[in-house]
N, C-alpha and C positions, 0 to 999 in steps of 0.2 A: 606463241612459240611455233617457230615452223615446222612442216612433218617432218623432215630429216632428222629435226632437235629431239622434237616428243621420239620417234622411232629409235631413235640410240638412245635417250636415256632410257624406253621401258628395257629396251633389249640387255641394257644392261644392270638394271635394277633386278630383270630376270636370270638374267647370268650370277650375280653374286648373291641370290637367295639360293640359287642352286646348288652354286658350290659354297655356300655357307651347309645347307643341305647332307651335302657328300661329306664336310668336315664331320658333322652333327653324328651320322650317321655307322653302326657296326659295321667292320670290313672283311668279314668274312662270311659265310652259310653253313646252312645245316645242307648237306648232303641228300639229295631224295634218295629212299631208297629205289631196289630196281624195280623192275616196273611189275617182273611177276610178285614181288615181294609185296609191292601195292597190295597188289589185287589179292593176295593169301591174306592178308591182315583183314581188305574187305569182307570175304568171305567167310572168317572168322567172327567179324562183331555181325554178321549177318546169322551166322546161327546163332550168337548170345543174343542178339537181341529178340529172336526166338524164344529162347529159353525164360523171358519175363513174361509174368502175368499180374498185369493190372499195375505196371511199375514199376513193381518189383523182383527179383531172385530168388527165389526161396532156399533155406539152408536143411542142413540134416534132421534139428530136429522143431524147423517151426515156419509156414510157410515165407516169411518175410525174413531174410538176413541182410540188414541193414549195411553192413560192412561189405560183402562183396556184391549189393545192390550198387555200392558206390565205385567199385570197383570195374563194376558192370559201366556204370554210367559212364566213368573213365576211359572205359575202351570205348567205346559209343564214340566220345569226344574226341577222343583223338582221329577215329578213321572217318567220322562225317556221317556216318551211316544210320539211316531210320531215326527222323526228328522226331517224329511222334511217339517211339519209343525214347527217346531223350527227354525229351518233355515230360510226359507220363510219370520218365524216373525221377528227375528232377525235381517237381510236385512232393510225388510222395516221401522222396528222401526230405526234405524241409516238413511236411507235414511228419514227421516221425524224429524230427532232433535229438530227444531227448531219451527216445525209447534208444537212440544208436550210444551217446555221449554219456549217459547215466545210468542208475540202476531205479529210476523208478519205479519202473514197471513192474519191479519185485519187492517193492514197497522200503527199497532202503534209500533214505530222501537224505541231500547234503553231499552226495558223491558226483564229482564232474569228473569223467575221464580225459586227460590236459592231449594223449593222443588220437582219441577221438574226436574232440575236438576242431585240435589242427587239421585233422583229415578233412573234416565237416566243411571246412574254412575254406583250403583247396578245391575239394573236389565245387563247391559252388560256386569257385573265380572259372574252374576250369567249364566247368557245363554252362557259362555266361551269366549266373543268375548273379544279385545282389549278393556279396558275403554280410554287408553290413545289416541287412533286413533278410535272415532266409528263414523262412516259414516262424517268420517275427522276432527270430535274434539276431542279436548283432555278433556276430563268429569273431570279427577281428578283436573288439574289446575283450570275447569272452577267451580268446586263443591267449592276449595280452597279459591280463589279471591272473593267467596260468604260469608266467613266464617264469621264473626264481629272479628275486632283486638280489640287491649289493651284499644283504645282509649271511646269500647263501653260501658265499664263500668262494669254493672252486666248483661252486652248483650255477653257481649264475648264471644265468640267461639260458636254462633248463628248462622245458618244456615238462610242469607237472599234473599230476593226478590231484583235486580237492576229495581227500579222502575222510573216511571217519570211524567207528569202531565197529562198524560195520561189514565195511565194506573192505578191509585190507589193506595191504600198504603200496606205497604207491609202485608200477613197474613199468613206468616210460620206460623206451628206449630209442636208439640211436634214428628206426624210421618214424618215429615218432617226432622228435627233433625235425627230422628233415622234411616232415611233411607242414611244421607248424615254420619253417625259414621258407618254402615253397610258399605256404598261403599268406605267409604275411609281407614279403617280396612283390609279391602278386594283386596285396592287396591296401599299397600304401609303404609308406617308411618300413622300412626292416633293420630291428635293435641289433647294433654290431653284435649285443652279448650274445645273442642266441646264435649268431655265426660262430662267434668265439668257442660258443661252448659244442657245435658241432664238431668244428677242426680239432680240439680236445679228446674225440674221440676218434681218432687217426693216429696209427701207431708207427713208427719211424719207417717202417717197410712200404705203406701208401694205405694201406687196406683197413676197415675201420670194424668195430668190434660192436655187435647188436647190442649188449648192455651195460650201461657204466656203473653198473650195480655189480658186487661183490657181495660173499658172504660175511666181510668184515665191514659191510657200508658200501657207498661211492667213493669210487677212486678219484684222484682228482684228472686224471687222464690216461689214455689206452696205455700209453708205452709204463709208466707206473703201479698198471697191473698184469703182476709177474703170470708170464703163460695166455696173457690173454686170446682170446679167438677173435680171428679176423673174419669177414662174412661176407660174401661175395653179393649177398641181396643188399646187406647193410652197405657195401659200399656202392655200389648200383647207384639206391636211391640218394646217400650223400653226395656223391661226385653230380647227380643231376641237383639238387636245391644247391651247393656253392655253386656250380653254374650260374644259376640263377642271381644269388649275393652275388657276385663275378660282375653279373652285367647289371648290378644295381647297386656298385660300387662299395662292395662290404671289402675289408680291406682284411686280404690273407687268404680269400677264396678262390682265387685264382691259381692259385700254385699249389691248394691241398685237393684243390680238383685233380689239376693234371696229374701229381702223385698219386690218385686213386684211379684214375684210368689205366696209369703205368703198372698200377698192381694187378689190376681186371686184366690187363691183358696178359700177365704172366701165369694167370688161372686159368685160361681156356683153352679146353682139351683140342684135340688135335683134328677132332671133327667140327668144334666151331661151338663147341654147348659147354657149359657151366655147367657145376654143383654148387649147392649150399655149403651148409656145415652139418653138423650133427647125423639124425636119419636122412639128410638130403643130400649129404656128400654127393652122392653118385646126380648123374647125368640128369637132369632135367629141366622141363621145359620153361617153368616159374624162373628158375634163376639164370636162364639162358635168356628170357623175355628181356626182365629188366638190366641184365648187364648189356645186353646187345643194345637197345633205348640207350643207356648210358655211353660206351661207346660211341654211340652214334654222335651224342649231343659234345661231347670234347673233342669229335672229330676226326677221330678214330676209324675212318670207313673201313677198312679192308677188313679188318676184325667185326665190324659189325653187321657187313655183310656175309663174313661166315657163321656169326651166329644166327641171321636169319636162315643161311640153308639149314643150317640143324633143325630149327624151328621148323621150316615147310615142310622137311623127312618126316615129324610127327604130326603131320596133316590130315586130317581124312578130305577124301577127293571122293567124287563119283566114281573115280577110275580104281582108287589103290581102299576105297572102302570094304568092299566085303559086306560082310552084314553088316555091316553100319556107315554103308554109302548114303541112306535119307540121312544123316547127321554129316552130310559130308562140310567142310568149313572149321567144324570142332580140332582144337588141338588137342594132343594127348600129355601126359605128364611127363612117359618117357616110353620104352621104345617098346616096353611089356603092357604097358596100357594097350599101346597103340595095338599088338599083334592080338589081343584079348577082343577086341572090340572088334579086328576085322572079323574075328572067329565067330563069336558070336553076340556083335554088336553092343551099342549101350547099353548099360543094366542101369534098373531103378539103383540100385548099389553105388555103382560109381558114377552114376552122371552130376552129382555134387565135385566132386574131383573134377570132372571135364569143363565144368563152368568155373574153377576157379584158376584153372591151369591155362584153358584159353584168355579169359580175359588179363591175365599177365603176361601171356607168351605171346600175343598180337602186339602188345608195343614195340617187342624187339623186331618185328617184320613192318611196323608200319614207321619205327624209325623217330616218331615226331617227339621232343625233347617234354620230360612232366613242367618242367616250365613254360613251355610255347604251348601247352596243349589248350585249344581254345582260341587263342591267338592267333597262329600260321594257319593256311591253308589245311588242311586234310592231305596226305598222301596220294596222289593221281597215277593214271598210269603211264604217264611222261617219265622219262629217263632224266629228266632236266631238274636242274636242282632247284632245294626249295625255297627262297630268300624266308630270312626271319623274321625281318624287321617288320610287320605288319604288326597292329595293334588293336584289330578287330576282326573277329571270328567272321567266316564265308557266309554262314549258312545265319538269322537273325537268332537271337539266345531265347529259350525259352519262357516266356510268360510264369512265372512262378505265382500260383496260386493254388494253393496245395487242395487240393480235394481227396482226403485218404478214403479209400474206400471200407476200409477197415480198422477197427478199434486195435490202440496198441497193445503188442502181443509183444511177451520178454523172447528176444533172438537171440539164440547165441550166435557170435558172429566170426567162429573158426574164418580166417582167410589168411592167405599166404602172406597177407601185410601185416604183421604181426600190430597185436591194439589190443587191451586190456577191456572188453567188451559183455564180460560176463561175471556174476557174482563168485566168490568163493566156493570150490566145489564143485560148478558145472561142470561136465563131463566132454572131452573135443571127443567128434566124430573120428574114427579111424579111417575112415575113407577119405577124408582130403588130405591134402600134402601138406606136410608141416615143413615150418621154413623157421621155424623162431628157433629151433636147436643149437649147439655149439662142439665145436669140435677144433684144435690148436689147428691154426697155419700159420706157416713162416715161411712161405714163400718169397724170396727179394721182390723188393715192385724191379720194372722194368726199367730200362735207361728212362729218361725223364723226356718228353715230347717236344722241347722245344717252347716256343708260341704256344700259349693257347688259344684255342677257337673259340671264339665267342659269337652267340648268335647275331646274326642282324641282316641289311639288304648288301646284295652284289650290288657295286658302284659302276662297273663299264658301262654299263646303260649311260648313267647318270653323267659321267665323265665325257661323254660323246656329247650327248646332248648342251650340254657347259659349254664345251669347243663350239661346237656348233651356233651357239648364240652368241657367243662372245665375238669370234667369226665373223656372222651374221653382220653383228653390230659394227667391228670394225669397217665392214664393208659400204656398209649403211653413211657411217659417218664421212669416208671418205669421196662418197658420191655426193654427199650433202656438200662436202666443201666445193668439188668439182663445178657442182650447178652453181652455187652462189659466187664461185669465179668468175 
């Protein structure tokens, strides 16, 4: 074959791999945040990642709290920061499964918690490790086998508790659901039902309701429980896993997303920050985190760069610290945290509160979606945005071979991510922020977005380059005739 011939056919066997490529390929991005907002989020898992010893977080009343150890580890993940403190966590959360997911450890055997679990599932797609072998289980079967079948009615495809007369009844809720359509999207086929039965709990207004439990049973969906509460965290983390079914072709998650964005943004105050429901009504930084993260990921920027200034106002800095400038990085809960701590710095008291409010207030500054986390790059301090479409973590995943240094200890696992983590009776600390409350909203969602954004890579690169070879080739071909005239 002569080289004109070979030269135009590679040229163009590489042209229509590419733009087969560009077709294949998501047409939109996530947004990077700004660049100071990078670096606040940096500086944030830089003091949590402080705050571990030997792996783990310790909670109120036991040094290991398993639940926002993962939490921990989550923020970690998402901003890139201190592998060996990822690592370390990652180990020891696999070597401790059961002590996070069960009540072993309190000698009541036969109890799986279905959203602990899910969590479990997640957070080991998100820190890189095996979900199928983590610290020797297989998360996804055991997420699966949780799931409610055909038999449950208007329960199907419900994320449950395997409960027993022990241990109480079961109290999944809605981020419980979302964290088990997150892990199992993330980690293989995703059952439409368990999409189904999240957008179920989505009430005509946009905004979704933390439990599908009532005092007369489960309802079969939000808008058919009369009064129901709508939840700004609960919608948070929903609008981010339908994202996710969205881009893994779960059919209906697309549109109950955008609908829960359009409500997020009709909740947020006029400085840029969120409340809860219940005791968390008011301002702070947990439910300004993950609505801002959410926001971000349906592409919502404008909004979700205002929720990141709220967020960096309750920053400690070297500069605006006070006595509690060495803690500088830590976020506050809300704005009386914040003045308490200039005054007279972190107390043994509340420094449980500051690790659990930071590591959920850094996503909404570091922007990267709970579905990409692990995936995309890390947050940089480039202004440039972030393409999504990448399918392997920057930094390699950690070696997961659990070495706990410690015999399991029962944790109670109080964290803003509400999870059914402890036996009947345990007692929550009063010093962390409680988020699992409930209090009526009805507020209208907002006009409806349009499009929605779906993660993936920006194409003009791609398109250029297509031109360019195609081009190429034409030109290629035409000299070839040229000569052989």
């Amino acid at each position: 074959m002569p080289l004109s011939r070979r030269l135009t056919t590679g040229l163009g066997i590489a042209a229509a791999t590419t733009l087969a490529a560009i077709l294949a390929a998501p047409l939109t991005v996530v947004a990077a945040p700004a660049p100071a907002h990078a670096a606040a989020a940096r500086d944030a898992a830089s003091w949590l990642a402080g705050e571990f010893t030997d792996g783990s977080l310790p909670g109120p009343f036991a040094p290991e709290d398993w639940g926002l150890t993962i939490d921990g580890l989550v923020a970690l993940s998402a901003t890139g920061v201190d592998a060996p403190t990822r690592q370390a966590a990652t180990a020891q959360v696999a070597a401790h499964v059961r002590s996070y997911n069960s009540f072993d450890d309190w000698g009541i055997e036969g109890f799986t918690d279905g959203g602990a679990t899910a969590k479990l599932l997640y957070a080991a797609s998100a820190a890189g490790a095996d979900p199928t072998n983590f610290g020797g289980y297989d998360l996804r079967a055991e997420t699966l086998s949780l799931i409610a079948g055909a038999d449950a009615g208007h329960q199907r495809g419900r994320i449950t508790s395997r409960t027993t007369a022990d241990s109480g009844p079961d109290a999944s809720n809605t981020f419980d659901q979302s964290f088990a359509v997150l892990g199992l999207a993330r980690s293989g086929d995703l059952p439409q039902d368990t999409v189904d039965f999240l957008i179920r709990q989505q009430c005509a207004a946009g905004g979704f309701r933390l439990y599908p439990d009532t005092a007369d049973g489960p309802s079969p969906s939000c808008d058919e429980q009369p009064g129901a509460t709508l939840d700004v965290d609960s919608t948070a983390m929903a609008v981010q896993a339908l994202l996710a079914a969205a881009e893994d072709g779960a059919t209906g998650a697309g549109d109950a997303a955008r609908k829960g964005a359009g409500w997020l943004v009709a909740q947020q105050h006029t400085d840029g920050s969120f409340g809860g429901s219940g005791p968390t009504t008011g301002a702070n930084s947990n439910s300004t985190g993950l609505a801002g993260q959410a926001l971000a990921a349906a592409g919502r920027d404008d909004e979700a760069a205002r929720a990141g200034e709220a967020l960096a106002a309750l920053q400690l800095t070297a500069g605006n610290g006070g006595a509690a400038s060495a803690d500088a990085g830590a976020i506050a809960y809300n704005t009386e945290g914040l003045t308490a701590a200039v005054a007279a710095g972190i107390t043994d008291t509340d420094r449980d509160q500051w690790r659990r409010a930071t590591a959920q207030a850094l996503l909404g500054l570091a922007q990267v979606p709970l579905g990409r986390i692990g995936l995309d790059p890390p947050p940089t301090m480039s202004p440039q945005p972030t393409p999504t479409g990448t399918t392997s973590p920057t930094t390699a995943p950690p070696t997961v071979s659990p070495t706990a240094t410690a015999s399991p200890t029962p944790t109670d696992t109080v964290s803003p991510t509400p999870s059914v983590t402890s036996p009947p009776g345990t007692p929550a600390p009063t010093t962390a922020a409680p988020t699992t409350a409930a209090a009526p909203s009805t507020t209208p969602a907002a006009p409806g977005l349009g499009g929605l954004p779906t993660t993936g890579a920006a194409i003009g690169s791609y398109l250029l380059v297509a031109l360019l070879l195609v081009g190429g080739g034409v030109t290629l071909l035409v000299l070839g005739r040229r000569r052989a005239g």
